[in-house]
N, C-alpha and C positions, 0 to 999 in steps of 0.2 A: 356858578362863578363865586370868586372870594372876595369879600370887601374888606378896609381896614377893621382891625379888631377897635374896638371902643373899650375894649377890658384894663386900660390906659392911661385913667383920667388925672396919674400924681406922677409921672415920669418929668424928669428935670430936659426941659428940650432945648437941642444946643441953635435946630434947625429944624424948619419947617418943608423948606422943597432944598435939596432932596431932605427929608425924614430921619435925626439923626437926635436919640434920645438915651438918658442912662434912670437908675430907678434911685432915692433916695437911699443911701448906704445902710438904712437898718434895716427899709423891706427887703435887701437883697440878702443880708443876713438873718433873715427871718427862716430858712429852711435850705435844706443840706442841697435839694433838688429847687430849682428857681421857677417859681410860679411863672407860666407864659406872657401874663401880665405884667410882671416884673423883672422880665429878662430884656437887657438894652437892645435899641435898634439901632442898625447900620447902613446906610443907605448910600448909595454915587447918583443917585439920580431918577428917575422914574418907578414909580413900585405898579409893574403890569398884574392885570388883573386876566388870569388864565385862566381857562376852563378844564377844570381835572380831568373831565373823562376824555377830553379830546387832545389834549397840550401833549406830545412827544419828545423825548429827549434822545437824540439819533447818536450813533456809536458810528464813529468814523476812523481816516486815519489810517495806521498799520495793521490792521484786524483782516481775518477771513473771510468774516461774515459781520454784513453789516447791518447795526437792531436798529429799531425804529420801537419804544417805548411807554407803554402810558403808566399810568399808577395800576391801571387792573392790569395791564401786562407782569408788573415787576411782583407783583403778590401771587399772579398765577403761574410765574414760570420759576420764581426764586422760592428760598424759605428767608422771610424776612427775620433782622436781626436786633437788637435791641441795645445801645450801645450807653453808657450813659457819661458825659464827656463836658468840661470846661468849653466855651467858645469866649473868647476874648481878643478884642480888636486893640489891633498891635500898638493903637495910640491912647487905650486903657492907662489911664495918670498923667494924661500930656499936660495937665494942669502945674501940678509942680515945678516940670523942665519951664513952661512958661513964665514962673515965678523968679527966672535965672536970667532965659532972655526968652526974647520973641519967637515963636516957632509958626508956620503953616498948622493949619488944622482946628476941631474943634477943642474947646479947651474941657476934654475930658476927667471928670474926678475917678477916682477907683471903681467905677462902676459900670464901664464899658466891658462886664463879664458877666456869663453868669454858668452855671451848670443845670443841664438838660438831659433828662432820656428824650434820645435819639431812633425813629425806630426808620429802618427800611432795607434795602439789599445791600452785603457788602459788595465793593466798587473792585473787589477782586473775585466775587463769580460773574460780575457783567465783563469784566472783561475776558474770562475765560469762554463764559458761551462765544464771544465774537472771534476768539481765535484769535485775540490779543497777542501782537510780538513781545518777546521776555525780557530784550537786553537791559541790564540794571542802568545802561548811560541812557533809556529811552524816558519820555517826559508824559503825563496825561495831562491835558489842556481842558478846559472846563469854559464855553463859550455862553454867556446868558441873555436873557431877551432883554434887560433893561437899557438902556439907554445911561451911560456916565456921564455926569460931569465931570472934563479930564483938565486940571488948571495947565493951562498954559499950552492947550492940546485941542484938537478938535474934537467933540463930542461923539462917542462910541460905545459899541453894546461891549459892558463887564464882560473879561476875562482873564483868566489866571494858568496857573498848571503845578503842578507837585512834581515830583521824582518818581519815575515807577517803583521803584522799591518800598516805597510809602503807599501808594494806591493799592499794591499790592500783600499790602500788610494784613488786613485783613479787619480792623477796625473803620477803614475812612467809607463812609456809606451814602449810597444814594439813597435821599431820606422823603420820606412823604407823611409824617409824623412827629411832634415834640408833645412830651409829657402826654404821652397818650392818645392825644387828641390829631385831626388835621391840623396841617400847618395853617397858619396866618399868613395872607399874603404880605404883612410886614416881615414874615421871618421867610419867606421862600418859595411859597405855594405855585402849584402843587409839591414842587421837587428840586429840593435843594442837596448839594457835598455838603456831607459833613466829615473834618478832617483831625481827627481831634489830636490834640498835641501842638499842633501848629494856630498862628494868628488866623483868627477869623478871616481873613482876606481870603486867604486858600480855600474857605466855604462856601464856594459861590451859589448866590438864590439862583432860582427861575432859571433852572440851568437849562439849556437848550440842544448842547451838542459837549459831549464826551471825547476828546481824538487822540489818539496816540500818536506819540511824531518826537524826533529826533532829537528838538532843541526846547528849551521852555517857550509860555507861549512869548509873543513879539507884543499883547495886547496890552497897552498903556500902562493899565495895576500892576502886572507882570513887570514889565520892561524899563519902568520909569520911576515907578510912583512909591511900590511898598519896597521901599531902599534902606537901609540904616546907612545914614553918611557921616565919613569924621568932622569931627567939630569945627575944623577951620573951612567947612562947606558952608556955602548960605545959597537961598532959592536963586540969586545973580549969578551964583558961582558954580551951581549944579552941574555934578557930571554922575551920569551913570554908569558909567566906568570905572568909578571909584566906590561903588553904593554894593552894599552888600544884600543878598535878598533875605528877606523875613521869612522863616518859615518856623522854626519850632520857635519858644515862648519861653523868656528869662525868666528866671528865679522871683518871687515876687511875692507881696505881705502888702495887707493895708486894714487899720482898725475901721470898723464898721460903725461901734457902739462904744464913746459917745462920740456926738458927730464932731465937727470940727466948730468951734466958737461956740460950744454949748457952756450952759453956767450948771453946774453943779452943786450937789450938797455936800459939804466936806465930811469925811469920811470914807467906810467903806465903799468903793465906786466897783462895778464889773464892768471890763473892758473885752471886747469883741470882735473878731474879724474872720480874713481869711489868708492862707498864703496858697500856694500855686507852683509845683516846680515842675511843668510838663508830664513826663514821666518817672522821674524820680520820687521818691517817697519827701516827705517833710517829714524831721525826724527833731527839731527843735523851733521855735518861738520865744524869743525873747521879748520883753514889754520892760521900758522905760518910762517914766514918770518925768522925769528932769534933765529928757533934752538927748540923752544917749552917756551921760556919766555913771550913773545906778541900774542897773537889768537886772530882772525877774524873771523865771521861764513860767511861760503858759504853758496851760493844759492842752492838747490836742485832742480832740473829741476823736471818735472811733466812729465811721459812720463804713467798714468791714471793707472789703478789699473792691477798691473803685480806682484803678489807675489812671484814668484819662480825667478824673473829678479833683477839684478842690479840695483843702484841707482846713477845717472848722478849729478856732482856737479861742481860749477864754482864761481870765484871770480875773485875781477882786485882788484892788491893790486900796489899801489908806490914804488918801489924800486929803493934804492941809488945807487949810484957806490958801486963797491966792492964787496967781495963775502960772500955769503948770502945760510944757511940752511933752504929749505923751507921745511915744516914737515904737515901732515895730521893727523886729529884723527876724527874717528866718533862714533856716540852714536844713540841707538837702542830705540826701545817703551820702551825696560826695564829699559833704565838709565843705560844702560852698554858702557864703553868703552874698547878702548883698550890699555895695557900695552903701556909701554913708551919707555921701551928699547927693543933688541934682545934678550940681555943675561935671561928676564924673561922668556922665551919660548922656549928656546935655548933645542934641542932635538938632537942626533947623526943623526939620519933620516933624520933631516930637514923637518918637518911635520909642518903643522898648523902655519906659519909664519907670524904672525898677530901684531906686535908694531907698533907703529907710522911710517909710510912712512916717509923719510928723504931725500932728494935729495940734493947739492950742485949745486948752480950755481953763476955765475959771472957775473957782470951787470959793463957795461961801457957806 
């Protein structure tokens, strides 16, 4: 059986039940791959404690044949795969939109992310043995043992669903592995999707049943909840009808090092972060000192061709006495950047929080 990890003891916790934690912004940039200790947790509600050799994950739905799973099944019948990939929950920076107006949710700083080797079967030969239908309008649903809390909803076991043309991409995996080791039944255990490219929400833990079927799933996260809504929504005024689904992952930058309201020595300072453009390449980092008038481009580390991973950036900039807005922006293969303030992105959810990183710090 899997108990909570203790490897844990300096994570910033927003919540206790359910379990909802981020890591201080310099240990998350302390290495290209995120220590499992260090990587945020995510939680809707009970973290079940399953027994690896016996817990199954059953393949339902529009299939042939129908599998019934364990972690020794999927090592003995696959060739597992080794993926290494960003996972970031879509309300990653809801802090700042908070600083606009009021949103639902925890007020997350930049470090609801982190990158992970991933290991386990890709979720495109399990569905081939089962004799998976192909149609690209078909959807995989992902149904899990814990128990949500769903606001405003009756309490229900986590579930979600992807696009088959993404399931069947051949990266998104059903995973019984990070950074080498078994999973933590804070991240999954035994057997967690992992989807990478998209908001963590689409990763669902303690996954219980795989099904293939016509429509997304109808299950609360799905249906209700991981929405991006326009700005004249507010939680009284919610329609999901209007709400757009979260799946792939905005463009997005946040300095790591120094922290935010740190006092510094004037002078030479190096500044530290990360940006993030799904699958696109990061191909520039700019770094502001005073506010977004003066820009500097950062360096972009080379950590060799990892598409589904984060992008490592660094610069040493002069700094006077006095106190000083250092601010981020980065730009993708497209030529795309990101919005400048909060207020353009500003959602009652607090979703997708993607403006310019902004820090205050004070140099003496």
């Amino acid at each position: 059986m899997f108990g909570l990890s203790r490897a844990k003891p300096d994570l910033i916790v927003h919540s206790e039940e359910p379990l909802n934690a981020e890591p201080p912004l310099d240990r998350l940039r302390s290495g290209f791959v995120t220590k499992t200790a260090d990587f945020y947790i995510r939680s809707h509600g009970n973290l079940p404690d399953l027994d690896v050799e016996t817990h199954k994950v059953r393949v339902r739905g529009k299939v042939g044949q129908r599998l019934d799973l364990t972690v020794d099944d999927l090592r003995r019948r696959f060739t597992p795969k080794t993926v290494t990939a960003v996972m970031q929950c879509a309300g990653n920076r809801r802090a700042d939109l908070q600083q606009v107006e009021k949103t639902t949710g925890d007020p997350w700083a930049p470090g609801a992310i982190g990158n992970a080797e991933w290991t386990g079967v890709p979720l495109a030969d399990i569905l081939r043995a089962a004799d998976a239908a192909e149609g690209d309008d078909l959807h995989v649903a992902f149904d899990a043992v814990d128990i949500a809390e769903n606001e405003g909803a009756e309490d229900a076991p986590y579930g979600v669903s992807i696009p088959m043309t993404k399931a069947r991409s051949g990266e998104v995996l059903l995973a019984w592995a990070m950074n080498g080791e078994p999973l933590n039944v804070e991240h999954g255990a035994p057997l967690r999707i992992v989807v990478p490219g998209y908001a963590g929400v689409r990763s669902a833990k303690w996954v219980g049943e795989i099904r293939v079927q016509d429509e997304p799933s109808d299950a609360f996260q799905q249906a209700k909840d991981y929405l991006l809504f326009p700005p004249d929504m507010h939680k009284e005024t919610q329609d999901p009808a209007r709400g757009t689904t979260i799946y792939e992952m905005p463009l997005n930058a946040a300095i790591c090092e120094p922290v935010a309201g740190a006092e510094l020595s004037a002078g030479k300072t190096k500044i530290k972060g990360y940006a993030i453009a799904t699958d696109r390449a990061i191909t520039r980092v700019d770094v502001s000192m005073n506010g977004g008038r003066e820009w500097r481009q950062a360096t972009i580390e080379d950590h060799g061709n990892a598409r589904w991973s984060w992008t490592f950036w660094h610069t040493t900039i002069d700094i006077p006495a006095g106190q000083h807005e250092l601010v981020v922006r980065a730009w993708d293969a497209a030529g795309q950047t990101q919005p400048a303030q909060p207020d353009e992105v500003w959602n009652f959810k607090g979703y997708l929080s993607a403006a310019w990183h902004r820090i205050r710090v004070t140099a003496v």
